[in-house]
C-alpha positions in Angstrom: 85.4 106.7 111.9 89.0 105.8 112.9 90.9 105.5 109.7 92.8 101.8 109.2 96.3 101.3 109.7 97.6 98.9 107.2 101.1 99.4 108.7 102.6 99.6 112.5 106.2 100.1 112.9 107.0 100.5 116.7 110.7 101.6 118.3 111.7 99.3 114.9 115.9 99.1 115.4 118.4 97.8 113.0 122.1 97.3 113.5 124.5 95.9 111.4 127.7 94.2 113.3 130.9 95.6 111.9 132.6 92.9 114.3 134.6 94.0 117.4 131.7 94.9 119.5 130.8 97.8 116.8 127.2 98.4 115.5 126.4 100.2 112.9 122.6 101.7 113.8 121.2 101.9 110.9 117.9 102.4 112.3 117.2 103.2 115.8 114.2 103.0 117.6 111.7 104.4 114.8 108.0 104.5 115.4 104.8 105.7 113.0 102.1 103.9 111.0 100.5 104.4 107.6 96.8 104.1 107.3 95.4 102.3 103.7 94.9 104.1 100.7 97.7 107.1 101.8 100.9 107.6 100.6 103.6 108.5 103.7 107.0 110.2 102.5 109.9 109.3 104.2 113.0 111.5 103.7 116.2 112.3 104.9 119.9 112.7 103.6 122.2 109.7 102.2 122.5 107.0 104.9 119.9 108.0 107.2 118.6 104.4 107.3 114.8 105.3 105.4 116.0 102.6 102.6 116.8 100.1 105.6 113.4 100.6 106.9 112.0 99.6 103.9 113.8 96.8 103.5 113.4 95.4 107.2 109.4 96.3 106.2 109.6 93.4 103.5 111.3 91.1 106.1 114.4 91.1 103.6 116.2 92.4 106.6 116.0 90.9 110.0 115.0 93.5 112.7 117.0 93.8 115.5 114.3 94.9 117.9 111.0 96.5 118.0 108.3 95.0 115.5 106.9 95.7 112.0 102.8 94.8 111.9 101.4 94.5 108.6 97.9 93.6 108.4 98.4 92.8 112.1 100.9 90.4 111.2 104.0 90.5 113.1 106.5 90.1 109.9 109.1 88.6 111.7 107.6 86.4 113.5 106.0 84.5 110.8 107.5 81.4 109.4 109.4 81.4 105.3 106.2 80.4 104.2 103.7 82.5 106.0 105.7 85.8 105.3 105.9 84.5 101.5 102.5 84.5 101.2 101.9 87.9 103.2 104.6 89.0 100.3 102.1 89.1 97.7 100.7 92.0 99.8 103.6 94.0 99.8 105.7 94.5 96.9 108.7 97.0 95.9 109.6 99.3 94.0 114.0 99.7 93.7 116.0 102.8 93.3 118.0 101.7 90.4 115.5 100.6 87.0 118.3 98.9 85.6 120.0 97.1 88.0 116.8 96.0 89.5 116.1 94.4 86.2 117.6 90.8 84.6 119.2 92.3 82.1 119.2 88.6 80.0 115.1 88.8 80.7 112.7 89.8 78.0 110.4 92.0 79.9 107.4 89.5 79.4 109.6 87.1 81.5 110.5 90.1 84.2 106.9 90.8 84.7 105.3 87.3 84.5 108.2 86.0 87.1 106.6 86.9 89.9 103.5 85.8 89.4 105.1 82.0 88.0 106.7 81.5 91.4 103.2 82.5 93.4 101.6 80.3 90.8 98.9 82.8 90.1 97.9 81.6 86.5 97.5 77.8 85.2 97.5 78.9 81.6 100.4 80.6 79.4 98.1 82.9 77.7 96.2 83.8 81.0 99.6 85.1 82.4 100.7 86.7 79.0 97.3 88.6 78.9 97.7 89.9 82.7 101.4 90.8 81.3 100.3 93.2 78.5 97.5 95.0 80.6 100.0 95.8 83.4 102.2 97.4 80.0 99.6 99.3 79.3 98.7 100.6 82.6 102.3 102.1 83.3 101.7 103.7 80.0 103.8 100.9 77.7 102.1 99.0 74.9 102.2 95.2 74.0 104.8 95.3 71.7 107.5 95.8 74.4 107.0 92.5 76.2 109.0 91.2 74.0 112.4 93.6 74.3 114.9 93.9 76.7 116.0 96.1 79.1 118.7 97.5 77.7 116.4 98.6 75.2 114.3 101.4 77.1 115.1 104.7 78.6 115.7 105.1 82.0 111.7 106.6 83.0 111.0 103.4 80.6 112.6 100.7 82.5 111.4 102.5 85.9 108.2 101.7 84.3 108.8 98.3 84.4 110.0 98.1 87.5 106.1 99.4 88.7 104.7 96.7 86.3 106.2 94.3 88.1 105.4 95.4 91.6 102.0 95.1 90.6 102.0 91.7 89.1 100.4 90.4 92.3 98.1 92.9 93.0 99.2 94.1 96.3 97.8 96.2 98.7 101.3 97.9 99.8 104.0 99.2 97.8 107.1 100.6 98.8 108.7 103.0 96.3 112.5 103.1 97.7 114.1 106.1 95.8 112.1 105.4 92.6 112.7 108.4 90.5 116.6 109.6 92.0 118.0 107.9 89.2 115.9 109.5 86.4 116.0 112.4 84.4 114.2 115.6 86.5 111.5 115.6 83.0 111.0 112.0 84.0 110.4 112.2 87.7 107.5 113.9 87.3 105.7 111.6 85.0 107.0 108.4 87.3 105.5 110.4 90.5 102.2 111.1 88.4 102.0 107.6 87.5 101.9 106.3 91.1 99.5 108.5 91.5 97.1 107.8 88.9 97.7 104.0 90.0 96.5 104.7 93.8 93.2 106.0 92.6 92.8 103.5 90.7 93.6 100.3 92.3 93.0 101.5 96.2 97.0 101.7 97.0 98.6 102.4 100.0 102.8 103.6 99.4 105.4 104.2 101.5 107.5 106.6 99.3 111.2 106.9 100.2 112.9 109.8 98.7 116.0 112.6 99.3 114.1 115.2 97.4 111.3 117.5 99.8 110.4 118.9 96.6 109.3 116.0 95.0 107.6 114.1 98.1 105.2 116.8 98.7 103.3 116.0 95.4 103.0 112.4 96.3 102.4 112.3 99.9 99.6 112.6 102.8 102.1 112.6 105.2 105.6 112.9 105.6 108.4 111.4 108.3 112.1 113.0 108.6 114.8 111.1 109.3 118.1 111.7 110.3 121.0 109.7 111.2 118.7 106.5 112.3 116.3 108.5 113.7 112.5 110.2 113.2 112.5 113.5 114.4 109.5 115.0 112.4 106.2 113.7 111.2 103.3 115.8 110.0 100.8 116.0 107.2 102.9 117.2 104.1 101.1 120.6 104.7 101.6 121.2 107.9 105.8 120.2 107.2 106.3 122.5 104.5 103.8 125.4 106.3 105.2 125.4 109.5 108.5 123.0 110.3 109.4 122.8 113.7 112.5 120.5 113.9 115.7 122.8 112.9 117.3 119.8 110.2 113.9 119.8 108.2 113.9 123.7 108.0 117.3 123.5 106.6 116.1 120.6 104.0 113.2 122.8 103.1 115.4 125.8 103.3 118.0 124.4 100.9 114.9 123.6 97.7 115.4 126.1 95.0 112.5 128.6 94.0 111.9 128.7 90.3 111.0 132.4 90.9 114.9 134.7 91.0 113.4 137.4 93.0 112.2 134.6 96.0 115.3 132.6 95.5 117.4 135.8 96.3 115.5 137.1 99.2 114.9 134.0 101.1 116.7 132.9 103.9 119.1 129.9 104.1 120.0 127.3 106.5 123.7 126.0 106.3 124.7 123.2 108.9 127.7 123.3 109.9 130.1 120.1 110.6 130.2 116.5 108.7 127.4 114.5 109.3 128.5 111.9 112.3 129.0 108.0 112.1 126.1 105.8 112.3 128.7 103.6 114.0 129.5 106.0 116.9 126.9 108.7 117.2 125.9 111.5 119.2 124.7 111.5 122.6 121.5 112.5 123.2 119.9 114.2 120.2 121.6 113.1 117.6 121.4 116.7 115.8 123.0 118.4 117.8 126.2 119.3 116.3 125.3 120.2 113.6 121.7 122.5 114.9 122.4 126.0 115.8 120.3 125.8 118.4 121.8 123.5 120.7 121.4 123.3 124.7 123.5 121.5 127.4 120.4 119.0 127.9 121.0 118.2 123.3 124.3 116.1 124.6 122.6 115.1 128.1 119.3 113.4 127.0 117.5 111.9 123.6 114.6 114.0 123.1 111.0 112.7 123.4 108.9 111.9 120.2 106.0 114.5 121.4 102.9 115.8 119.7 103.4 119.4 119.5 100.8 120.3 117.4 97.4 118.5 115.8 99.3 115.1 114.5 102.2 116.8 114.6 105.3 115.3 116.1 109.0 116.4 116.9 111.7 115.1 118.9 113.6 117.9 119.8 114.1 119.6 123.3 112.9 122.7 122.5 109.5 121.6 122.6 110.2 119.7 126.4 108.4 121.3 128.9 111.8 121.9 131.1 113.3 123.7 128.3 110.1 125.8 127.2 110.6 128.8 129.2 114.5 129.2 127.8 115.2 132.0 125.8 116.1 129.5 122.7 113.9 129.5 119.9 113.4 128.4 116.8 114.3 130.4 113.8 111.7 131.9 111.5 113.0 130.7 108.2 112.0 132.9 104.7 111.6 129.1 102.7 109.1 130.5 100.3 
């Protein structure tokens, strides 16, 4: 049985004008779906545009081409009040726990606010009930309804910040860089949480993160991005047991091993070079001056997103059949 893809996001671009005839391409020509109930990981470096795909998901970024079904609803296509009600569907989940917060709110009113401007409850107490069960399900208690932000820790307010993307009961969350900003101690419980709240409540995530290390725990499967662009997507598996793309062996290459011996016999992967200007990229692959592995046809042509494997996809040219028989290959990394 073919599984159900809550989410379609096909050749999705986004470019901000910088005036001048000069575009910033944030996102450029991205495609994949997520099926319900799984969590896909999408990760890349600073400024790769995974946060802006996010954002363009929840319509709070008009698309500049290509088209984002949710539900089979063509986000941008709907009118304010159709994509406010599809909104109750999809909530978020922000990088920063307390600048995401009012910091003049009680968190009784941060909670309950959503669900007062999607009228959800007719009845004070009703609302104030729903309130203190979604405390206590992030793993709060009652009592803190009634404090402030300010007043938590940083895994505390993140906390918070879940409660509140829950308040409608959505079917879709997306979790834009939700534990960066905390503690490493408190990442884990944050990640363990979301967890525990998919089994419960039939979630589907779309986790954005920097950190390999820490998507593998969460997610099914797993896109790379770089510079605007996908050029990886595989279960989380299959990316960590055999990457094929040369920038996601040097992320996975670059993840400490908490074992000295390991760490000091494995082999790393140094790009070389800045990383280039969304506003003025690359021709053809994008990658390519910074991968060690680069061909004349890497400035000539963008590579093709191809299956190379079982559900495994890569756009890179050293998997195009013209360049198969080449003597490049790609590098047996040590990242283990």
């Amino acid at each position: 049985m073919a599984e159900e893809k809550i989410l379609k996001i096909n050749n999705l671009k986004k470019y901000f004008s910088l005036g001048k005839n000069r575009m910033l391409k944030a996102v450029d020509d991205v495609t994949f779906h997520i099926n319900k109930g799984e969590t896909f990981g999408l990760v890349g470096e600073s400024g790769c545009g995974k946060s802006t795909i996010g954002r363009t998901i929840m319509g709070l970024y008009q698309k500049t081409a290509g088209n984002v079904l949710f539900s089979n609803n063509n986000v941008h296509e709907l009118t304010d009040k159709e994509l406010f009600i599809l909104q109750r569907q999809m909530q978020m989940i922000f990088q920063d726990p307390y600048a995401s917060l009012n910091p003049r709110s009680t968190v009784r009113e941060i909670i309950s606010e959503p669900m007062e401007v999607h009228q959800l409850y007719k009845r004070k107490k009703e609302q104030n009930e729903k309130v203190y069960q979604l405390l206590e399900e992030v793993g709060l208690n009652r009592e803190h309804a009634n404090r402030y932000p300010h007043e938590f820790s940083g895994g505390q307010r993140q906390r918070i910040g879940i409660a509140r993307a829950l308040a409608l009961d959505p079917d879709f969350i997306i979790a834009d860089e939700p534990i960066s900003a905390l503690d490493v101690s408190v990442q884990a419980q944050v990640v363990n949480l979301l967890k525990e709240l998919q089994e419960e409540k039939g979630l589907t995530f779309l986790f954005i993160a920097h950190d390999l290390s820490m998507v593998k725990q969460i997610s099914d499967r797993i896109g790379v991005m770089y510079l605007g662009r996908l050029v990886e997507l595989t279960s989380s598996e299959t990316l960590y047991e055999q990457p094929l793309h040369p920038y996601t062996q040097a992320l996975l290459s670059a993840i400490p091993i908490p074992d000295p011996d390991v760490e000091a016999s494995r082999e790393r992967i140094i790009l070389q070079g800045e990383l280039p200007s969304p506003v003025n990229p690359p021709s053809g692959c994008v990658f390519r001056t910074r991968c060690p592995f680069a061909m004349e046809i890497c400035g000539k042509e963008k590579p093709e997103w191809k299956e190379a494997g079982d559900n495994h996809f890569v756009a890179c040219h050293l998997f195009h059949d013209e360049v198969k028989n080449e003597k490049a290959k790609m590098p047996t990394v040590n990242i283990k």
